[in-house]
PASEBA-1860 file (N, C-alpha, C; in nm, 3 decimals):
! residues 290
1> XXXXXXXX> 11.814/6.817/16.239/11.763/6.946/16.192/11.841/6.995/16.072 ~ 11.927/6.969/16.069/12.064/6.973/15.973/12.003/6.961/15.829 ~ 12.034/6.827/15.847/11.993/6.726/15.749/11.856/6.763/15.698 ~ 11.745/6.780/15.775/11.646/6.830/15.744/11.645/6.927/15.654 ~ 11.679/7.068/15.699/11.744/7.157/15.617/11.790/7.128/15.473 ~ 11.913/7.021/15.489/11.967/7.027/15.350/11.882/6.949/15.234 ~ 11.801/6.866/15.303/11.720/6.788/15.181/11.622/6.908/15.187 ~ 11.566/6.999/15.213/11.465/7.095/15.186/11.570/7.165/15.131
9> XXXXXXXX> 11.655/7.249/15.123/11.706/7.311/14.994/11.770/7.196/14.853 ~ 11.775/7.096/14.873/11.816/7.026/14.796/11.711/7.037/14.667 ~ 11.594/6.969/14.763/11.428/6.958/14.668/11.386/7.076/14.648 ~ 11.455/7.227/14.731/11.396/7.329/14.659/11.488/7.334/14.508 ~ 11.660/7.338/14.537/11.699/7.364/14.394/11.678/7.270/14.270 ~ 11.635/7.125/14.292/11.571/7.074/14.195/11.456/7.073/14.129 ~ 11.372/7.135/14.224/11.230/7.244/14.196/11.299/7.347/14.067 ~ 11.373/7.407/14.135/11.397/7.483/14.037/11.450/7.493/13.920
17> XXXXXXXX> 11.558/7.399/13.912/11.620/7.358/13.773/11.474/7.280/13.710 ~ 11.443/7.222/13.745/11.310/7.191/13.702/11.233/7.251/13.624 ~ 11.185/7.326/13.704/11.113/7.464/13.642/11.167/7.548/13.531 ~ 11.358/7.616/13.576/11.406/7.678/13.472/11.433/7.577/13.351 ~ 11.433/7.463/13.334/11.442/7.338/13.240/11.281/7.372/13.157 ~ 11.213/7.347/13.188/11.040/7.373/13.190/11.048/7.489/13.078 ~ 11.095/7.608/13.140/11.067/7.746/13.141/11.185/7.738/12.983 ~ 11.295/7.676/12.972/11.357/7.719/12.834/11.309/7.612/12.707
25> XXXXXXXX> 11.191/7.509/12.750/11.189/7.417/12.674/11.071/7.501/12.619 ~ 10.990/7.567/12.693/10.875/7.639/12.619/10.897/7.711/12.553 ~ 10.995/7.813/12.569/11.091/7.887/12.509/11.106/7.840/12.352 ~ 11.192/7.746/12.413/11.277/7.670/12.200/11.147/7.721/12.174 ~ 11.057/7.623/12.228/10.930/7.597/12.097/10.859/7.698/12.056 ~ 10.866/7.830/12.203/10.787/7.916/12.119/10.842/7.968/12.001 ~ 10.969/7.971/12.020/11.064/8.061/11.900/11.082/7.977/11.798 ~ 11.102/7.856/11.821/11.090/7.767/11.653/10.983/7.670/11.589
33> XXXXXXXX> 10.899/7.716/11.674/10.755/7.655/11.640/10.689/7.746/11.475 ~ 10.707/7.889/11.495/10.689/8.018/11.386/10.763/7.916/11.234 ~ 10.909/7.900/11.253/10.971/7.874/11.143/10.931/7.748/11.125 ~ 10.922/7.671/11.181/10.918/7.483/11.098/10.771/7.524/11.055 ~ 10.666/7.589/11.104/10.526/7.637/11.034/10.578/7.693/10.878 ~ 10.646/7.782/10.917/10.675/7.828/10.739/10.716/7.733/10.678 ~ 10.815/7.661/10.751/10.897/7.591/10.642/10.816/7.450/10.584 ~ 10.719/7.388/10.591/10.630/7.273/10.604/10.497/7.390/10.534
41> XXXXXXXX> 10.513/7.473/10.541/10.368/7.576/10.485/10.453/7.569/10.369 ~ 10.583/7.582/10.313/10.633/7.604/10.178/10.648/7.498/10.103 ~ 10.568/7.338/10.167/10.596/7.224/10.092/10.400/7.199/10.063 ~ 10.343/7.274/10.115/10.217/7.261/10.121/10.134/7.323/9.978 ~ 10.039/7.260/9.934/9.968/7.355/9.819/9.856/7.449/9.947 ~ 9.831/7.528/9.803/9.746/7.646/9.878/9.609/7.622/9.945 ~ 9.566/7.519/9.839/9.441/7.458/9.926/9.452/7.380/10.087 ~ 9.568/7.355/10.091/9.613/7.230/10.207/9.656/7.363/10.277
49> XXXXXXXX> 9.704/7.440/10.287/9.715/7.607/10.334/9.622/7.639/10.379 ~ 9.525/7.672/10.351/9.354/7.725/10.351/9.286/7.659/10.471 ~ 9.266/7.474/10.415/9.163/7.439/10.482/9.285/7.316/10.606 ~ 9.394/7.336/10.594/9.457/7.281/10.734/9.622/7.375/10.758 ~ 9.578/7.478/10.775/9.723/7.547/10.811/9.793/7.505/10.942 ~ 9.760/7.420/11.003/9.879/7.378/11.099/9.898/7.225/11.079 ~ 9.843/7.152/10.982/9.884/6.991/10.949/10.004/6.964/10.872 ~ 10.042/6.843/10.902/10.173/6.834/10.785/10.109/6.736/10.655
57> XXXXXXXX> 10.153/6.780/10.502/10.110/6.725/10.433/10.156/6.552/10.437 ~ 10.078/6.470/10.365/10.122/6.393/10.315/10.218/6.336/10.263 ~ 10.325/6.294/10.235/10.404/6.261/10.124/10.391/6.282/9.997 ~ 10.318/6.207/9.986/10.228/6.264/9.779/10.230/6.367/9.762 ~ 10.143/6.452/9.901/10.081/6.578/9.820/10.174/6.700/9.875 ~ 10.349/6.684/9.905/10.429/6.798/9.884/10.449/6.823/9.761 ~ 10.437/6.954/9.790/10.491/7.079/9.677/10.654/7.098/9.670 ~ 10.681/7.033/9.569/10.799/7.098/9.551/10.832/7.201/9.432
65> XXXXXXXX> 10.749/7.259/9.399/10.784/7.381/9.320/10.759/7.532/9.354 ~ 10.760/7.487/9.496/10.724/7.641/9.519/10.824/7.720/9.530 ~ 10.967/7.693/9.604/11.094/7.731/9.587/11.147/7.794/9.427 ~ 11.197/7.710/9.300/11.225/7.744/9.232/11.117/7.880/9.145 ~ 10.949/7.843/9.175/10.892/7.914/9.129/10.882/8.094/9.199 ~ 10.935/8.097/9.377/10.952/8.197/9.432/11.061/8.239/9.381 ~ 11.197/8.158/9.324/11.307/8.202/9.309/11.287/8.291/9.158 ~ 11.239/8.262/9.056/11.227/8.315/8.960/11.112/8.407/8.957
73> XXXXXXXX> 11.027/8.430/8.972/10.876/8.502/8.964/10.923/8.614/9.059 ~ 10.983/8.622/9.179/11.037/8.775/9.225/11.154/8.813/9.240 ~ 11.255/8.755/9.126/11.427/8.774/9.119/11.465/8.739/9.221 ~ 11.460/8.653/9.341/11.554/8.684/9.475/11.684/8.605/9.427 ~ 11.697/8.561/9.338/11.856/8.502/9.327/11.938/8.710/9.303 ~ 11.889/8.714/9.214/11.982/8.843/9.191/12.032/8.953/9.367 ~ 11.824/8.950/9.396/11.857/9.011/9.504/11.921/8.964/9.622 ~ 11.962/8.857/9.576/12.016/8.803/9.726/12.170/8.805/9.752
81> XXXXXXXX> 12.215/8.819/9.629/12.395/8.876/9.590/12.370/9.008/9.633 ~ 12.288/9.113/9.545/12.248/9.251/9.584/12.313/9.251/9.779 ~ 12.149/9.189/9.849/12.187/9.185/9.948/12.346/9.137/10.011 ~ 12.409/9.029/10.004/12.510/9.015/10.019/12.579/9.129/9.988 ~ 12.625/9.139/9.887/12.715/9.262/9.885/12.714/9.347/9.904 ~ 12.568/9.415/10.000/12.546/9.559/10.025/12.593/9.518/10.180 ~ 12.546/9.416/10.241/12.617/9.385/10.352/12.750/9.339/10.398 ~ 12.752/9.284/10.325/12.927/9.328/10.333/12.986/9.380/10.351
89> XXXXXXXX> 12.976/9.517/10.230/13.071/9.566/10.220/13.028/9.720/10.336 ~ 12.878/9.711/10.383/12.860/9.817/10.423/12.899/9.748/10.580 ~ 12.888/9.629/10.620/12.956/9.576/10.779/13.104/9.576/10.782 ~ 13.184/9.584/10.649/13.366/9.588/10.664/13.320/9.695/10.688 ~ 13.300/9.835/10.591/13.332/9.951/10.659/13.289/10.029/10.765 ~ 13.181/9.974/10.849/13.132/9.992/10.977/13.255/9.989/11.063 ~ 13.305/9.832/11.060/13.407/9.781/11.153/13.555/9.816/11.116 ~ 13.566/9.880/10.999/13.696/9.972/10.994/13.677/10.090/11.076
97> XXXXXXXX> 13.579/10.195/10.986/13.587/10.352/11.067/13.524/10.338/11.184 ~ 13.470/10.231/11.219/13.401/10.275/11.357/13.572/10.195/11.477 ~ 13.570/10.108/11.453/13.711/10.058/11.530/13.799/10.182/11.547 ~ 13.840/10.202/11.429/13.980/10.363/11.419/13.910/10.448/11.511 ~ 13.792/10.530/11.525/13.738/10.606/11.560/13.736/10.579/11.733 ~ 13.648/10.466/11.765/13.647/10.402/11.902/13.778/10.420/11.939 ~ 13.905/10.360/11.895/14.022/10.337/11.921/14.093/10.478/11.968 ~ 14.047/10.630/11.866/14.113/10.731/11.911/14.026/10.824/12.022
105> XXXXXXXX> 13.892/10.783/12.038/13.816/10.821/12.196/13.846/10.751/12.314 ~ 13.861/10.603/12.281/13.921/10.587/12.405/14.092/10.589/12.470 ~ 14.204/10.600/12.370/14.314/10.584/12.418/14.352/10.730/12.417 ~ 14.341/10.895/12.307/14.370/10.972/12.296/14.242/11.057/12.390 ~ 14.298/11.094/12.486/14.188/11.196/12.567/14.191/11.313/12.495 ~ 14.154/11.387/12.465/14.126/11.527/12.413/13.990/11.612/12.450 ~ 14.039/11.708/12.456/13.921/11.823/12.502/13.757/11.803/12.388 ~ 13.794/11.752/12.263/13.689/11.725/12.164/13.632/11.566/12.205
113> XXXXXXXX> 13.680/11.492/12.249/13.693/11.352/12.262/13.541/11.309/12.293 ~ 13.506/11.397/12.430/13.353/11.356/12.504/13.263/11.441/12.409 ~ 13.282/11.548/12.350/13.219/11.614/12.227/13.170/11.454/12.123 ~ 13.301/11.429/12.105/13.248/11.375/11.967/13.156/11.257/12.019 ~ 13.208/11.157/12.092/13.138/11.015/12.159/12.982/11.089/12.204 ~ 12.946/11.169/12.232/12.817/11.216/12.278/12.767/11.238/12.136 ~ 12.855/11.270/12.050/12.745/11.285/11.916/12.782/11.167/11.835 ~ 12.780/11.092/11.879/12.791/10.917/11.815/12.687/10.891/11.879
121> XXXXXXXX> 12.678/10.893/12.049/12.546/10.872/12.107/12.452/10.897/12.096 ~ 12.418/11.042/12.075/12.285/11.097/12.014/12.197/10.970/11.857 ~ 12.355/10.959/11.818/12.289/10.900/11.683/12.225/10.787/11.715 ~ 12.217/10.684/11.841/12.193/10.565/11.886/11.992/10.606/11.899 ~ 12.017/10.762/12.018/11.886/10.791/12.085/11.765/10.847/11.954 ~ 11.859/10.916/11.864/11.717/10.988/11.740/11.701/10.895/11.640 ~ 11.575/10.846/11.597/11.533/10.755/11.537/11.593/10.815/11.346 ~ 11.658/10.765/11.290/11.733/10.774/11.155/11.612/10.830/11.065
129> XXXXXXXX> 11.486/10.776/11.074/11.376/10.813/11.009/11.380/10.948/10.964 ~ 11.397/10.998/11.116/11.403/11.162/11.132/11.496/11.194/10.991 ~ 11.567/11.199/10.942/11.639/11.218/10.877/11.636/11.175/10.716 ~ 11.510/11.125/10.660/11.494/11.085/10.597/11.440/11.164/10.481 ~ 11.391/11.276/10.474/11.351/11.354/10.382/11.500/11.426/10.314 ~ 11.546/11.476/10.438/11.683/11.547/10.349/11.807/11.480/10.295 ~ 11.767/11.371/10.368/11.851/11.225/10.295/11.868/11.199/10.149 ~ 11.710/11.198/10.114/11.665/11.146/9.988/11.713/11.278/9.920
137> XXXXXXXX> 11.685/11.381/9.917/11.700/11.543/9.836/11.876/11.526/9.842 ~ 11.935/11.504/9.933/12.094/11.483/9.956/12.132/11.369/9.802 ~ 12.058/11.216/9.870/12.132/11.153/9.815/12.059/11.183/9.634 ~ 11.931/11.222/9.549/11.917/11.304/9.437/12.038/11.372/9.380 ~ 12.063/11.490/9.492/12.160/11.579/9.387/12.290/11.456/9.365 ~ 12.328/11.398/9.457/12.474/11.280/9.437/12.460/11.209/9.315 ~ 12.265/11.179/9.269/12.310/11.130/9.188/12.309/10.959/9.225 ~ 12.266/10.930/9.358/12.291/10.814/9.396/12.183/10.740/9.477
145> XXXXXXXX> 12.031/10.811/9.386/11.947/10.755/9.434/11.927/10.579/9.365 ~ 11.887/10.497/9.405/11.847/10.367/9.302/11.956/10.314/9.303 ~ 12.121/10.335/9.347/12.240/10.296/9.361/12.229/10.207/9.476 ~ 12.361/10.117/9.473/12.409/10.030/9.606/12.550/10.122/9.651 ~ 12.575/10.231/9.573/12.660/10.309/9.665/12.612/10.406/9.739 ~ 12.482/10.497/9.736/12.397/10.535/9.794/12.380/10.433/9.913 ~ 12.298/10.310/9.930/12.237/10.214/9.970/12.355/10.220/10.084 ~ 12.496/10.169/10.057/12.594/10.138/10.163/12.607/10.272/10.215
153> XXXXXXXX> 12.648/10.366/10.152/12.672/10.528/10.213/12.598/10.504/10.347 ~ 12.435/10.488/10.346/12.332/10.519/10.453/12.378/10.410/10.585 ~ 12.360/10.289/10.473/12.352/10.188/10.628/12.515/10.219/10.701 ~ 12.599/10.264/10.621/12.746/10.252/10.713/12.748/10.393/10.817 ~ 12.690/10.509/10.724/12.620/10.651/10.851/12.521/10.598/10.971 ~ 12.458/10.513/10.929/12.346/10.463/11.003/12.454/10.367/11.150 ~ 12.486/10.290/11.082/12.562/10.151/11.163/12.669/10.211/11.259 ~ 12.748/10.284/11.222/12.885/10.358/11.282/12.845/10.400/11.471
161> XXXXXXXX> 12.730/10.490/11.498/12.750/10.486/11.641/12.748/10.401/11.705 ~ 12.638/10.280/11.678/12.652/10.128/11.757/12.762/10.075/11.729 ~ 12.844/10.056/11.629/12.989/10.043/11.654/13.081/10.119/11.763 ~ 13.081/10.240/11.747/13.151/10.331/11.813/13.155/10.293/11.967 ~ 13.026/10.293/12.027/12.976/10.260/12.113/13.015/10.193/12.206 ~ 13.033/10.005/12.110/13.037/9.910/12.157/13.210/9.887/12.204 ~ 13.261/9.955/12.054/13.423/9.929/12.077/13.482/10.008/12.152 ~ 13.408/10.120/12.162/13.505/10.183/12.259/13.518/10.122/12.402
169> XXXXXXXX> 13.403/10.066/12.517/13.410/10.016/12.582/13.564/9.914/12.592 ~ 13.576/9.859/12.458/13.642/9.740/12.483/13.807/9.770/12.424 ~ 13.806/9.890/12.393/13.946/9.938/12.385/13.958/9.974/12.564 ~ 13.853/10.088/12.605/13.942/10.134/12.699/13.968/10.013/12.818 ~ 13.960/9.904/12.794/13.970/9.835/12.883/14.088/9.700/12.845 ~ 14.228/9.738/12.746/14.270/9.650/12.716/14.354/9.715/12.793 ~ 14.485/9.661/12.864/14.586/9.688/12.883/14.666/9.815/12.812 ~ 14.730/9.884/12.871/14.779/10.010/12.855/14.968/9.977/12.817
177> XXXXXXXX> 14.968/9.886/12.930/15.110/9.832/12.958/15.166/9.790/12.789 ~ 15.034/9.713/12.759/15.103/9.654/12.563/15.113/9.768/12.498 ~ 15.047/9.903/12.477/15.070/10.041/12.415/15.180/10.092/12.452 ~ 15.237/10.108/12.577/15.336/10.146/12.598/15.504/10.063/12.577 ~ 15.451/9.899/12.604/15.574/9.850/12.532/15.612/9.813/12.368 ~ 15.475/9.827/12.311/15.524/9.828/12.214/15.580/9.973/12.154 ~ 15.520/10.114/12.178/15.593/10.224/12.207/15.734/10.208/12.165 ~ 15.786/10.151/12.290/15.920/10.162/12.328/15.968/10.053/12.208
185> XXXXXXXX> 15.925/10.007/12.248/16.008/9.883/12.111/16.016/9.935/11.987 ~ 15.951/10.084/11.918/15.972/10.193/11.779/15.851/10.096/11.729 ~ 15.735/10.078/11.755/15.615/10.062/11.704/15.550/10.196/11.723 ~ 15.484/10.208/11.596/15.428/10.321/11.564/15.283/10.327/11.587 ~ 15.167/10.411/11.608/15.112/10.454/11.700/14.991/10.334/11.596 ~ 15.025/10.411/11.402/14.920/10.307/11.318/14.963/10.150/11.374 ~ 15.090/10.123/11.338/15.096/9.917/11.418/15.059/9.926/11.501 ~ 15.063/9.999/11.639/15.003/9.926/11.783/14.847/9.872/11.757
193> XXXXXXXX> 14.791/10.050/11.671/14.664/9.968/11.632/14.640/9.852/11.592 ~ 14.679/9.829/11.443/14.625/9.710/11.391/14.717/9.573/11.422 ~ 14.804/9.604/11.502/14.887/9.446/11.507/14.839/9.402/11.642 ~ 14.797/9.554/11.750/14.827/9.457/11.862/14.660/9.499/11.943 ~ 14.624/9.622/11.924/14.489/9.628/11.997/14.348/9.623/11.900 ~ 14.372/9.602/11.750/14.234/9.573/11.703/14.261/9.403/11.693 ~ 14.364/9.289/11.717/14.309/9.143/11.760/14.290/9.118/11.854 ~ 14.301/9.276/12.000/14.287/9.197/12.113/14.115/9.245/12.117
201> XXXXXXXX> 14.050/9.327/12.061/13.903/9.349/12.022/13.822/9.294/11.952 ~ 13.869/9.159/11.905/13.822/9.091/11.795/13.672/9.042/11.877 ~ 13.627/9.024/12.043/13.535/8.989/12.045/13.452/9.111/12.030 ~ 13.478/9.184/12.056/13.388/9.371/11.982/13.372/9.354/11.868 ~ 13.464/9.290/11.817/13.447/9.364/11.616/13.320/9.225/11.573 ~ 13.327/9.112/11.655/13.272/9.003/11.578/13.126/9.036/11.641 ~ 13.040/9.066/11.785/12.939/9.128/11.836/12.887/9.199/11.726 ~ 12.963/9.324/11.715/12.924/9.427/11.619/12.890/9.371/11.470
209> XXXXXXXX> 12.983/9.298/11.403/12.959/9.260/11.304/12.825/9.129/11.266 ~ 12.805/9.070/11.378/12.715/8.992/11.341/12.559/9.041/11.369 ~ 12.567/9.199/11.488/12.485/9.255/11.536/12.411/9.348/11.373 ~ 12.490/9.380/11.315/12.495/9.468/11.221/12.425/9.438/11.084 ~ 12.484/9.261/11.079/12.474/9.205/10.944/12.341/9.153/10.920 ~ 12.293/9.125/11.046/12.126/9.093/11.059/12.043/9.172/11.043 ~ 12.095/9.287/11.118/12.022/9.414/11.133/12.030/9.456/10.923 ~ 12.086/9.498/10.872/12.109/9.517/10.753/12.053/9.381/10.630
217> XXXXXXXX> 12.084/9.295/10.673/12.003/9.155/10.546/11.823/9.196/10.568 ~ 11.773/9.215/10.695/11.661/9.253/10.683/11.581/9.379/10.664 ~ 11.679/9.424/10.645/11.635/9.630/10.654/11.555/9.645/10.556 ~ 11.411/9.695/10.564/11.355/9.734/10.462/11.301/9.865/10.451 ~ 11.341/9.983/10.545/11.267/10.123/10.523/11.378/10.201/10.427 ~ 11.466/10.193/10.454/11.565/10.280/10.384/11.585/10.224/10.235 ~ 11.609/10.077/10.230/11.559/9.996/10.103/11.485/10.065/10.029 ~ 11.326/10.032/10.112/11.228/10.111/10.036/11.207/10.260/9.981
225> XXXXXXXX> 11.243/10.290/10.067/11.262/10.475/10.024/11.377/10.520/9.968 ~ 11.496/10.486/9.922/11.602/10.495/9.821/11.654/10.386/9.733 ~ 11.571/10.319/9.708/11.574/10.200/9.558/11.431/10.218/9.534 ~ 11.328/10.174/9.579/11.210/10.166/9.587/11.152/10.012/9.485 ~ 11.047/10.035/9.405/11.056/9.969/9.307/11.091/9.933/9.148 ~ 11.245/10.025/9.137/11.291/9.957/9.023/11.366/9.879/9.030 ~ 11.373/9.839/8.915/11.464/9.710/8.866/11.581/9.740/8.880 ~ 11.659/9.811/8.932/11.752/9.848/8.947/11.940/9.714/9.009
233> XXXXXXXX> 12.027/9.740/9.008/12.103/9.626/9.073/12.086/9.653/9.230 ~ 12.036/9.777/9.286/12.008/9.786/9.393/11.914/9.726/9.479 ~ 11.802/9.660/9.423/11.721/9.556/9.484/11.763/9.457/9.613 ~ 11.720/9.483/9.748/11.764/9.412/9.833/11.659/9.273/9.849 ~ 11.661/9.203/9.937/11.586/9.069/9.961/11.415/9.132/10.017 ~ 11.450/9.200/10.100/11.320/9.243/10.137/11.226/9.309/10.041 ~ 11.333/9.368/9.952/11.214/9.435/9.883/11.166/9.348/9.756 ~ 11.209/9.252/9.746/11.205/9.156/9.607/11.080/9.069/9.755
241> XXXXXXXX> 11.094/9.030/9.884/10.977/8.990/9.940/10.891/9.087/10.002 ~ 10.866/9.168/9.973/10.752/9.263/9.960/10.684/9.243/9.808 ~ 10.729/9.240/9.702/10.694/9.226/9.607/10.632/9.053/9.580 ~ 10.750/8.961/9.653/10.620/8.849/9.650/10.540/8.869/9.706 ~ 10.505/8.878/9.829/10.365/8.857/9.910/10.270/8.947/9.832 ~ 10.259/9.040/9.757/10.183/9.104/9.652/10.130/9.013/9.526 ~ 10.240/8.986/9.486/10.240/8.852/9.367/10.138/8.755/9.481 ~ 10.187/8.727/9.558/10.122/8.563/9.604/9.956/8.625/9.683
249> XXXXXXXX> 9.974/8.752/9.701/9.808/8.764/9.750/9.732/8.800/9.648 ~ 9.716/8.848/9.525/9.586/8.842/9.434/9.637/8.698/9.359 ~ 9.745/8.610/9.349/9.705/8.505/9.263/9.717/8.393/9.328 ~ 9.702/8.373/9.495/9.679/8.294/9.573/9.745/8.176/9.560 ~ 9.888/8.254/9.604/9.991/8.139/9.535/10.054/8.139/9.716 ~ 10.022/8.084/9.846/10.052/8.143/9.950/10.205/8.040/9.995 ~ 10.244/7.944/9.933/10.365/7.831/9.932/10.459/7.894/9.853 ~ 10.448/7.983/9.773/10.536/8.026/9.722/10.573/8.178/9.780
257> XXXXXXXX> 10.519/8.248/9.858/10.550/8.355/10.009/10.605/8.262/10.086 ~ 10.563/8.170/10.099/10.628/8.090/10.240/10.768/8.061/10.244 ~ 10.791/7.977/10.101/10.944/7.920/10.021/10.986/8.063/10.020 ~ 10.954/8.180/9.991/11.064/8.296/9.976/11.090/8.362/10.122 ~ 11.007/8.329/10.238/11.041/8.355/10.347/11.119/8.247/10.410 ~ 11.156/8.155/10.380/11.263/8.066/10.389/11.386/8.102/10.337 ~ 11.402/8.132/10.201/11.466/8.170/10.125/11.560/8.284/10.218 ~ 11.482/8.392/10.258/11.528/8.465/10.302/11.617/8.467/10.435
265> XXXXXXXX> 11.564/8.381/10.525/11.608/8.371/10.637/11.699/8.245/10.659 ~ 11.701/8.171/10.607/11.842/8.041/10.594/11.971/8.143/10.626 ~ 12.029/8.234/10.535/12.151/8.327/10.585/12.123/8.371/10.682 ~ 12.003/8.404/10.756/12.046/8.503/10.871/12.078/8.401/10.968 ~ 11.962/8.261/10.996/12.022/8.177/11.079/12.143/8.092/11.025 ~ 12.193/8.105/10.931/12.348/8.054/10.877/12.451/8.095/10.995 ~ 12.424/8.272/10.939/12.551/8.320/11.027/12.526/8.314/11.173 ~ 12.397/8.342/11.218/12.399/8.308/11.382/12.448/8.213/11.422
273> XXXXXXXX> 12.414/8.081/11.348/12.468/7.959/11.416/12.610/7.957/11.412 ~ 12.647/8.008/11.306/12.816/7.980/11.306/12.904/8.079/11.373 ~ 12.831/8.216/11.410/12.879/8.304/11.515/12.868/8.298/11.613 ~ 12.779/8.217/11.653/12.699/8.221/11.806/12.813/8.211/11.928 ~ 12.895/8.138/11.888/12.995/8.145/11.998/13.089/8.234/12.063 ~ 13.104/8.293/11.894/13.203/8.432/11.931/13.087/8.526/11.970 ~ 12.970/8.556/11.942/12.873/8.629/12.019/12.821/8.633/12.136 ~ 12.831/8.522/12.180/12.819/8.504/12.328/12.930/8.545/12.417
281> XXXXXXXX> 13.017/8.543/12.386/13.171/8.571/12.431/13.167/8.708/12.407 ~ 13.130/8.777/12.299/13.185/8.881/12.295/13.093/8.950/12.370 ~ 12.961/8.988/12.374/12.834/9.017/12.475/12.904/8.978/12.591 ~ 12.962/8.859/12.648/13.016/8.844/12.831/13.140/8.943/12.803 ~ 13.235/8.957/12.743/13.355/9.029/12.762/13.306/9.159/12.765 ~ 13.148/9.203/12.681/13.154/9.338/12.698/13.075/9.390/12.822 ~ 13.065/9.270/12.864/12.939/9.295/13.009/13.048/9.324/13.149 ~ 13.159/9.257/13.118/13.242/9.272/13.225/13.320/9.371/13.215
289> XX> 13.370/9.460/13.065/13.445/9.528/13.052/13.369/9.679/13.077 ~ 13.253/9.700/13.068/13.171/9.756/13.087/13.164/9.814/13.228
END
């Protein structure tokens, strides 16, 4: 009867790995079935687009000019430094002031403390939109409309409570004992910070930062509504591909939308792949610290 038993749960849990095996293989494909379509649609001419959009071409009859011709016909080389450097520099200063900030809600209790973290929170629950008319009249008088210092100003106001958020969790949960001996040892309150509890948060800061940097390479409402369409150095990726798919729908150029939606997304899966590890880690450390 035993035995019975154990080969019936045996064949049930291989049922099931089975199944969950099954269940993530459909998965990949649903999720990368979308991209190898683009990316094989950007070697395709438009006619081979048209009358077989899910075949793979020929050999002969790839396109290879649709890339260089997306690259020049809607600037994305320029905009794609643009982008870079608006992300950048607007994800360092996320993960500076939002770290310092996290760091003095969770270790300094103060009567303002749950004040302020509740109005970091709020900023998570009201949609930023809301805020978008007096934004624009704000950022006018500055002077810093059509700017990439405007541009970072927003996304780093924007980005800061999901920082706040995330790190604070993972301060208040480092050891107390290292604050207090380094204390004693005449470490000062700025070193404890940065020598000894913002590397023991490094899986917070890298979550946040890779959470952030995606979120920001693709951002296109705030883009749109404070650069808009000039030529400006402020031009992000999205909005230089908004402007192709315009270009490529009255002159039915649809391989050269495709190559710039490639274009675009190579960095975002760049950095996932090469973060993925510290992201996974840092998501479990914050699930437990939590």
């Amino acid at each position: 009867m035993n035995a019975f038993r154990s080969r019936s749960s045996n064949c049930l849990a291989q049922g099931f790995h089975f199944l969950a095996r099954l269940a993530l293989i459909a998965y990949v494909f649903w999720v990368t079935a979308p991209f190898v379509w683009v990316l094989v649609s950007s070697f395709k001419s438009d006619s081979a687009i048209l009358h077989d959009p899910l075949g793979f071409p020929e050999w002969s009859e790839w396109n290879w000019v649709a890339y260089p011709r997306a690259w020049e016909e809607s600037g994305i080389g320029a905009c794609l430094l643009n982008s870079a450097f608006i992300a950048i520099i607007s994800v360092g200063l996320i993960l500076l002031l939002g770290s310092m900030t996290a760091y003095i809600l969770a270790w300094y209790r103060q009567p303002w403390g749950r004040v302020v973290q509740r109005l970091f929170l709020a900023g998570l629950m009201l949609p930023a939109q809301l805020a978008m008319v007096p934004l624009f009249f704000e950022l006018r008088t500055l002077g810093l409309l059509e700017t990439r210092t405007g541009l970072i100003l927003v996304y780093v106001a924007n980005g800061l409570p999901f920082a706040v958020f995330i790190l604070t969790a993972f301060f208040r949960e480092l050891p107390r004992s290292l604050h207090e001996a380094a204390v004693i040892d005449g470490c000062s309150d700025a070193g404890v910070f940065w020598r000894i509890m913002l590397p023991l948060a490094r899986p917070g800061l890298i979550t946040v930062a890779i959470f952030q940097f995606i979120g920001l390479w693709k951002e296109y409402f705030f883009a749109f509504m404070l650069v808009g369409g000039g030529e400006g150095d402020a031009r992000t990726l999205p909005l230089a591909l908004a402007d192709l798919a315009i270009f490529a729908q009255y002159r039915s150029e649809q391989g050269m939308l495709f190559a710039g939606l490639v274009i675009v997304t190579i960095p975002m899966l760049a950095v996932y792949v090469f973060m993925q590890g510290h992201l996974v880690r840092g998501i479990a450390a914050g699930a437990v610290k939590g």
